[in-house]
Each structure stands twice: as C-alpha cells, then as structure tokens.
C-alpha angles and dihedrals in degrees: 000000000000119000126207126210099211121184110226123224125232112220121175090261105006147062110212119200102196086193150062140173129148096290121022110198092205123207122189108194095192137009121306104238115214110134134255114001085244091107102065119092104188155355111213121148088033110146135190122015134341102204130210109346121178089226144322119239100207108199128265132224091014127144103224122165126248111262137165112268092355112146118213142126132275117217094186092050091036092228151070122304126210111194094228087187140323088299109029131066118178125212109229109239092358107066136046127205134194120203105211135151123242112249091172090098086228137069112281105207128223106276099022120128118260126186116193105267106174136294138288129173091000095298123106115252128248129201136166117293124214134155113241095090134034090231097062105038097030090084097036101168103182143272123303114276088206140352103285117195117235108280086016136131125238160134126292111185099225091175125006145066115294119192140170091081141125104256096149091109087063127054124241110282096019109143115224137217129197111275136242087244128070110281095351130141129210143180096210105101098248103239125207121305079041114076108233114226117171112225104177153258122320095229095185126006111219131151088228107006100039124154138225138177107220120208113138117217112176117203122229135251107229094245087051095068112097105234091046113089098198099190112178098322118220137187119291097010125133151190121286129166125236112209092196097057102028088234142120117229140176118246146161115267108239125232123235139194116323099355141094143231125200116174127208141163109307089345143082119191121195126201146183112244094211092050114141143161107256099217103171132020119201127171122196123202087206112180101336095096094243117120128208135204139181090055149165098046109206090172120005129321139115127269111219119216118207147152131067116320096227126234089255096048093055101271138094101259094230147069107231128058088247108045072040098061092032086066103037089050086231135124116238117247128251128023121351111230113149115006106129097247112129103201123166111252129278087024127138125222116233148101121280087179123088099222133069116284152059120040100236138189124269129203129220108241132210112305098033140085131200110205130173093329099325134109104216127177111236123222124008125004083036112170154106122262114219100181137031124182132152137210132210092213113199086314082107088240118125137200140213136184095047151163097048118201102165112019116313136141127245119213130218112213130147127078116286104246119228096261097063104051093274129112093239082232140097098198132027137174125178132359114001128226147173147162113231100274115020135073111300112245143202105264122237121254104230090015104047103035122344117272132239099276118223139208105319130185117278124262097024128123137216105249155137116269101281110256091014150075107250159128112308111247132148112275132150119281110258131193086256090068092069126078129212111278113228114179130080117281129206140216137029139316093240087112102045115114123186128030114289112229122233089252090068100037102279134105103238085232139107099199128050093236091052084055105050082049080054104053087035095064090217156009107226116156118251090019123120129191097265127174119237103184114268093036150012115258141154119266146141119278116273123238078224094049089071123075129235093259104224102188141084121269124198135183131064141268095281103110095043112121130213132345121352107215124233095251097048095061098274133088110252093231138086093211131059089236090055091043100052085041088054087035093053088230094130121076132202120245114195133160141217155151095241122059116273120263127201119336130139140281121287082012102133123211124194113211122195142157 
C-alpha cells in the first residue's frame, strides 16, 4: 500500500485535497476556519481525548438506547444518566449505587430486599433482608438494582428510584416496610417481635413498570439507643433513670412496706400483704351512751348513730343548754336570760373557793364598779382596756391566743432560758451541768466527772498513756512509772531477785569474774588496769610506769620464757633460718645481662653477657 503525504489548502470556507490515492496520511499545519462548530452533527466514530471544552450542551427531548457507559440526558429524571450496565442507569446526583457480589447461593431477583453480609473479591457481600431477626434487618442495604445470578456481581439501588418492578399489589404513595420473608417488601407497619426497617414510597403502581422511591431506615432496638443501659434483662423488670450516670436502665421494682412484688413474664403485680374480703360491718356504741341501728351491713347500707354522747366520752351528756352546762359544771355563754340562778344585783359568778364545785357569788370590792354590765376602776388610772397581749422577750418563752380584746386566755409555752432563772432545757437525766449562759446539759461520764469503775484486769493500774500526756485509762505498771528514789534505805539484800544493773550499785553480773569484766570496761590482752589521771582504764604498760631498777641481779637465762626479741639481745625466732633471716645474716644472690641498680647492702648481683 503507498502512502502520500498531500499538503491541504485553506480556502475561506473549504478545505481542498488535490489528491487521492488509496490512503491519504493528512496534515493540517494550522486551524481549519469555518465559522461557528453549529454545523457539525455529530461526532460518532471520535476516538481519544477531547480536551478542554467550555461546556457540552447533551440533547433534549431525544430517544437514545441504554447502553454501558453510554452519557445522555433524562427528560423524565431531569438530569444526566450514566448506563452503569445493560440493566442499570444512574441518575446523576439523584440516585446511589452500590457494586456488590451475591453470597445468598441463589438468584436474588431485581426489587428484592439485601442487607450487607461480608466481603468477596473485594466487594461487600449482599443476601436476602426480612424482619423477623436483628441479624438479618439491622444492615438493610437496599433493593436489588437487577437480577444478579448466585456468586455473581451486581447493582443494589441504596438511594434512588427503581423501576421496572411489579408494584401492582400496593397503591400509589404506600409506604412500605421489610417483610417477614426473605427479600420481601410490605405496606402493613412491622410490630414487636418484628424488627421495623423503612424501605421506602411506592412512586407508580404497575404489574411490570412499577415504581418505587428507595431510601433504608432501619428501626432500633431499646438498648440501641444511646442514652438506654440494657444489663441481663429479666421478667418483670422495667426502666428506671439514673441521675448520676444520665442512663436508663432496667431494673427490679422494690417492695415497701407492706406490699408485694411478684414478677412474670412481661408483668409485675403488686399487692398488699394485709388484703382481705370484707364480708360484715358492725359498729358499737359501747359506753359512750350513743346507740346504732341497720347493722350489721353484709352488702352495702348505712349504720345510724343515736342517743346522748355521754360527759366521759367527750359530750354533755344532755340534750338541753342547761342540763348541758349543769353537767359540764360551766356557765353558758352570752347573755344570761333565763338560767334559774337568783343572785343580788351588781354580783359576779365564780368561785371564791379553791376546790371543784359550786358556782358562787362574788362581790365587787373597793375601787370597782359594776354597771350595767361593766367592770370599771374608781378613782384614779380609770379606763378601759381594749387590747391585752404578752411577749416572751428573749426569756425563750413563748405565747399564743393574744391579743385579747373580749375575754380570752394567753398561753405560756417555750423553755425558760439560763438567764432568767430557768435551765434553758426541757429534759435532763444524770448529772446536770452548765456553763454560766447556755442551755444546761446532761454531763459526760469519763469527761465531765469520772465514772464508777468496774471490774478491771489484775495487776493494772489507773494511769495516764506511758511517755505522753493523755486520757486516764487502766493499763500495766512499766519501769517508766517509777521515779528515781533518793533518800537513804535500810536493811539487807535477802530479799533482793534479779541482777541489779551498775547504774543502781550492782555489777550486772552473776558470777565474780563477769563482774570484774564488767567494772574493768574491758579484756583486752596485754592491758592492765592503769590510772590516767582522771579514771581507771585498761591500757598497756608505760615505759614510764616502770622504775630505774638499782640493785644486782644474779642467775641465767634459764628461767626465761619464750622468745627473746632481737632488741633485747635475742633473735626473735625459734629456728636458725628465721633467725639469720631476723639477724640479717643471710644475703641475696641474683643474675643478670644489664648492670645492677639499687639494691642493699651485703645483696649480690651476677652480671654476664
């Protein structure tokens, strides 16, 4: 095949090949000039990369084919569609996909329902949803996008419109749940044991080309939610908060007082302990002087009380005011206008007698009146008081019932304080005690006076803490206790046990040799007892200790014992080796190639080459 090389021409509105063979190899050294791009059509059989466009204006209102990886607008969706494969075009911005790979072992068809399982091939793994366990509705992904073959890959809709179903068994705009079945859908609300997951909004209902909006909600579970603590649930438990930790937990109910719990499966019954079946009511009027009838009430009625409530039982015992106040020993109030009673005239009634009993007549003495009803003071500080009340002060009393401004009766009540003759208390057992101004109390056994003492442990004695200041209590003598005796003591040591120590005039010992160890200080070899001075101590013999000897001495060296040192005339040795070697007697001899250096007198040294 021959290629040509041809140059091309570039006219105002043409381009103009002026060869052709059977393969033209075209080169355009510059940009072809034609005007505006609206004349071209269309672009099929472009390959490689268009670089760098402004924009692409994609046709409205056109018919295309689904294709795989095909680009072009949907009118319906109002957007742009991707073929994701054959079966599946995505919505750009409206709908999300999820590329996963069926674990279920079987088909799982297009619509039906897909919770995350694992993982293969580095895809997540789908199987069929339904309701009826946690396990298998918590993870609800979506429905299936396509029919994808067992250990196949393929598309779930997570968010999104999928068509191309059967929604003929719902009405347009049911919401629908996940089913009880594998993979199913339904529009009845999943109640409890039954796990609710949302699924989504049936947009068209259609046998073949039905419609539905897809957007997964799954329900929780209680102890799920983040502010519930769920701890090995039992029967009849329920949910209480716990301030302190912000959470709701289950727990048991707890009886009081009275009451029972029995828990059971979903339920809790409380009861009282003391319940009963009333079956007869009776009432008694007893000795009170009331009487009853319609008793007793096996059903339902009404007991009637009657008769005269009598003087003991809080009544008066009589019918009338007068047979009332006769009883009761009282005057009646108001007004007197017709009780009986003759009296002379500007009389009080009382009693003058001090003891239960009659009312009597009392006369108004010098300095009153009794006018028309009034008692008045004569004379001087004449007046009516209008108004009576009384304070405690700071005497810690209090009143009650003033001010009185008829007849009345004010009442004293409160504890009398310390500084005004009172004991500032209202109880007191024991031994009583105070402290000039506040409240008398009852005084401490052990603080406040020392209490009985009871049987102790022998040999112990009452005494402060040993070595420190301290509370008194019973404790066991120590040497502590005893102080230094300092006075002269009679008689002998017969009755003396133990050893007595060198501080108090003994020698710490049991022996006489011990004790002369002990008052020598110590044994040391070749030490005598010698004086210093100020004491006696041990210590070697002084060449000053011994005297200049001025007199003849006769005899040999017989009797000398052991080993006669070298400065004082002897050798210093038992042996003749020892005693050349003490006496110096006995030279070195060494050897060698250089000339001898140091060394001591009498040392020979042997030089040879």
């Amino acid at each position: 095949m021959s290629v040509t090389t041809v140059q091309i021409t570039e006219q105002p509105w043409a381009v103009e090949v002026e060869e052709t063979t059977q393969t033209v190899l075209v080169s355009i050294p510059g940009p072809v000039m034609g005007g505006a791009n609206t004349s071209i059509t269309s672009l099929g059989g472009i390959t490689g990369a268009i670089q760098t466009p402004t924009f692409i204006d994609f046709a409205t209102g056109a018919t295309v084919p689904d294709a795989t990886a095909r680009v072009t607008w949907n009118d319906a969706a109002g957007t742009l569609q991707v073929g994701m494969t054959g079966n599946v075009q995505a919505d750009i911005g409206q709908t999300l996909y999820a590329f996963v790979h069926n674990a279920e072992g079987a088909t799982i068809n297009k619509g039906q329902a897909v919770y995350l399982y694992q993982a293969a091939g580095n895809k997540a793994s789908i199987r069929l949803a339904y309701n009826t366990s946690d396990a298998y509705s918590a993870k609800t992904l979506g429905l299936a996008a396509e029919t994808i073959g067992a250990n196949q890959n393929g598309m779930v809709i997570c968010q999104g419109v999928l068509d191309g179903i059967d929604t003929s068994a719902y009405a347009e705009g049911a919401t629908l749940y996940l089913g009880a079945t594998a993979g199913s859908l339904t529009s009845t609300k999943p109640s409890a044991p039954n796990h609710l997951v949302y699924i989504g909004v049936v947009e068209r209902a259609n046998a073949g080309n039905g419609q539905i909006y897809v957007r997964p909600q799954n329900g929780y579970e209680l102890e799920e939610l983040h502010n519930v603590q769920i701890v090995t649930p039992a029967n009849g438990q329920t949910i209480l908060y716990d301030a302190s930790t912000g959470l709701w937990k289950n727990a048991n109910l707890t009886a009081g007082a009275g009451i029972t719990i029995t828990n059971g499966a979903g339920s809790a019954t409380i009861a009282a302990i003391n319940s009963g079946t009333v079956t007869s009511v009776e009432v008694s009027g007893g000795s009170t002087g009331l009487t009853t009838s319609g008793g007793p009430i096996t059903g339902a009625g009404t007991i009637t009380i009657a008769g005269t409530l009598a003087v003991a039982s809080g009544g008066t015992g009589a019918t009338d005011a007068a047979t009332a106040r006769s009883n009761l020993s009282a005057a009646g109030s108001g007004a007197v206008t017709a009780s009986g009673i003759t009296m002379s005239s500007a009389r009080l009634l009382g009693r003058t007698t001090a003891s239960t009993g009659a009312v009597e007549e009392i006369t108004v003495g010098s300095g009153l009146t009794f006018t028309g009803g009034t008692l008045a003071a004569t004379g001087g500080g004449s007046g009516t008081v209008t108004s009576v009340d009384v304070s405690g002060g700071t005497t810690g009393l209090t009143t009650s019932g003033g001010p009185i401004t008829g007849a009345g009766t004010i009442t004293l009540a409160g504890t009398l304080a310390v500084a005004n003759g009172g004991t500032g208390a209202t109880t007191l057992t024991g031994i009583v005690k105070g402290n000039g101004t506040s409240a008398f109390t009852a005084a401490s056994a052990g603080t406040d006076y020392l209490a009985p003492f009871g049987s102790q442990t022998q040999a112990h004695v009452y005494a402060a803490p040993s070595g420190s200041a301290g509370v008194p209590s019973f404790r066991a003598l120590v040497a502590s206790d005893i102080p230094t005796l300092n006075q002269n003591t009679t008689g002998t040591a017969s009755n003396v046990t133990g050893t007595v120590a060198i501080a108090n005039g003994g020698s710490g010992q049991t022996s006489a040799q011990a004790a002369i160890n002990a008052f020598a200080g110590a044994v040391t070899s070749g030490q005598y007892l010698r004086g210093n001075g100020t004491n006696v101590v041990m210590s070697a013999i002084q060449a000053a200790d011994v005297p200049t000897l001025n007199q003849n001495t006769t005899g040999t060296a017989a009797n000398v014992t052991g080993t006669v040192a070298v400065a004082n005339g002897g050798t210093g040795a038992t042996d003749a080796a020892t005693a050349r070697s003490n006496l110096t007697a006995q030279k070195t001899i060494t050897s060698g190639t250089a000339a001898p250096t140091g060394g001591s007198d009498g040392d020979i040294y042997l030089q040879y080459t």
